[in-house]
C-alpha positions as CSV (number, residue, x, y, z in Angstrom):
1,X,-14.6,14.3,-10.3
2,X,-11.9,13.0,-7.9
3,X,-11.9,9.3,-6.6
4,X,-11.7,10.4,-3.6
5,X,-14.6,12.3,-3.7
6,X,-17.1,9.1,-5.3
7,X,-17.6,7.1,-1.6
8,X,-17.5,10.2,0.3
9,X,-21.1,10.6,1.6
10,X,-20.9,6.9,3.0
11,X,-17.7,7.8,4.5
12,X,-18.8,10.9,6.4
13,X,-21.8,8.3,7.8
14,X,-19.1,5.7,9.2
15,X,-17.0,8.8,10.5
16,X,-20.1,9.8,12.3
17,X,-20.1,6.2,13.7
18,X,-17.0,6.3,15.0
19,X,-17.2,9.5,17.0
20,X,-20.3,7.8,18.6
21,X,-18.5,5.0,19.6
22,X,-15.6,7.1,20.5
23,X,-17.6,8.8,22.7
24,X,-20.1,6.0,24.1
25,X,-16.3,4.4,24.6
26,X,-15.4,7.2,27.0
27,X,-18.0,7.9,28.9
28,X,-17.6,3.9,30.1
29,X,-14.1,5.1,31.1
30,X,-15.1,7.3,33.1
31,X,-17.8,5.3,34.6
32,X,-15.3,2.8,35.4
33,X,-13.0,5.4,36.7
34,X,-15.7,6.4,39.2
35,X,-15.9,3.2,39.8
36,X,-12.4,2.2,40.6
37,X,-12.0,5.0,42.7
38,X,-14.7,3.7,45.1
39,X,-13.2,0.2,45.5
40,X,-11.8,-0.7,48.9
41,X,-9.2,-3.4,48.8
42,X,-8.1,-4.9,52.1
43,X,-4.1,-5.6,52.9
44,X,-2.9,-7.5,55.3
45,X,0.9,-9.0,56.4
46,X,2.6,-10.3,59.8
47,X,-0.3,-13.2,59.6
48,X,-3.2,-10.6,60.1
49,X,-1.0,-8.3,62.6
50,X,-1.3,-5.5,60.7
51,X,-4.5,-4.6,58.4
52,X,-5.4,-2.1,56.1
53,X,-8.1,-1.2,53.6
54,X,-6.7,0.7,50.5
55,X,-8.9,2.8,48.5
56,X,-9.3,2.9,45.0
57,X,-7.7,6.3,45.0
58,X,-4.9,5.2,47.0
59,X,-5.4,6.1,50.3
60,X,-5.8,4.0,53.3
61,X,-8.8,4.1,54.8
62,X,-8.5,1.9,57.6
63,X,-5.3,0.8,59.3
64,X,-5.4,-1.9,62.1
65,X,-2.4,-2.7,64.4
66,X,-2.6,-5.5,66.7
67,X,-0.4,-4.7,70.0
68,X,1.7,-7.7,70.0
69,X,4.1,-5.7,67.3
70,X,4.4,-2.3,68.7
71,X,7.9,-2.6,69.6
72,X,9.2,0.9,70.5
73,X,12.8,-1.2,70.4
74,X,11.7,-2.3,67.2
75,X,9.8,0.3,64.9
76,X,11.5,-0.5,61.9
77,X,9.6,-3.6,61.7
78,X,6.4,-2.0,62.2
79,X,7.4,0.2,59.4
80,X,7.5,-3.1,57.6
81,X,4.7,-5.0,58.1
82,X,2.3,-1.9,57.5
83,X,4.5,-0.8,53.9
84,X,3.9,-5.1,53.4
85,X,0.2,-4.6,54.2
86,X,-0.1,-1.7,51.7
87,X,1.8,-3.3,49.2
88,X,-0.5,-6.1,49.0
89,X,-3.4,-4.1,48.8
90,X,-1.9,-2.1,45.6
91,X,-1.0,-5.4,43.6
92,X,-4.5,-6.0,43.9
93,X,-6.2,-2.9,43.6
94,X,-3.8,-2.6,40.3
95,X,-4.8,-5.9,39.0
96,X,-8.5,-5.2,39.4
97,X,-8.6,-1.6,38.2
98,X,-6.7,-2.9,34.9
99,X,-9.5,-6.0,34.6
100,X,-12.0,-2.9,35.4
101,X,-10.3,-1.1,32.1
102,X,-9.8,-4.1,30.0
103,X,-13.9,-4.7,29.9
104,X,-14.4,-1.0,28.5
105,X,-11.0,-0.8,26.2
106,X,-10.8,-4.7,24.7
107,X,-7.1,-4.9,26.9
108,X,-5.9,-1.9,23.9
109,X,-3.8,0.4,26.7
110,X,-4.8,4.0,27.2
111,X,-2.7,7.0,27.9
112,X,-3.6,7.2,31.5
């Protein structure tokens, strides 16, 4: 017989292992997927001027203007504060969804 063949039975029991902790592994994914894409993250910029809530799917949910900077001489600024706002919102939403991840994968990245 083979060597390879000799620890072969105990083998096929650790593979078996494995596929249960492969799969046990992604169902948490997609938990925490679920999960991610349920947060709401608020932004904010121009001291509060202009708030938004950014879901966990990317899309704002809420967008708040205050008057005082609704310049129609001035959009461009506008156009500033709310991409500022959003901005904010993602750095965060991207630093929580990868803590979210790192508790199911051990910080080991995934192709996703």
């Amino acid at each position: 017989m083979a060597k390879g063949f000799k620890g072969m039975p105990g083998g096929m029991g650790n593979m078996g292992n494995l596929m249960a902790q492969a799969q046990k592994m992604q169902k948490e994914l997609e938990n925490v997927q679920i999960e991610i894409k349920e947060l709401r993250i608020p932004g904010s910029a121009g001291g509060d001027k202009v708030k938004l809530v950014l879901g966990g799917d990317h899309k704002i949910y809420n967008l708040e203007i205050d008057p005082e900077v609704i310049d129609p001489e001035d959009s461009e600024m506008l156009a500033d504060l709310i991409t500022a706002a959003y901005n904010q919102a993602n750095d965060e939403l991207e630093a929580k969804s990868a803590e979210m991840m790192n508790r199911v994968t051990g910080g080991v990245k995934m192709p996703f």
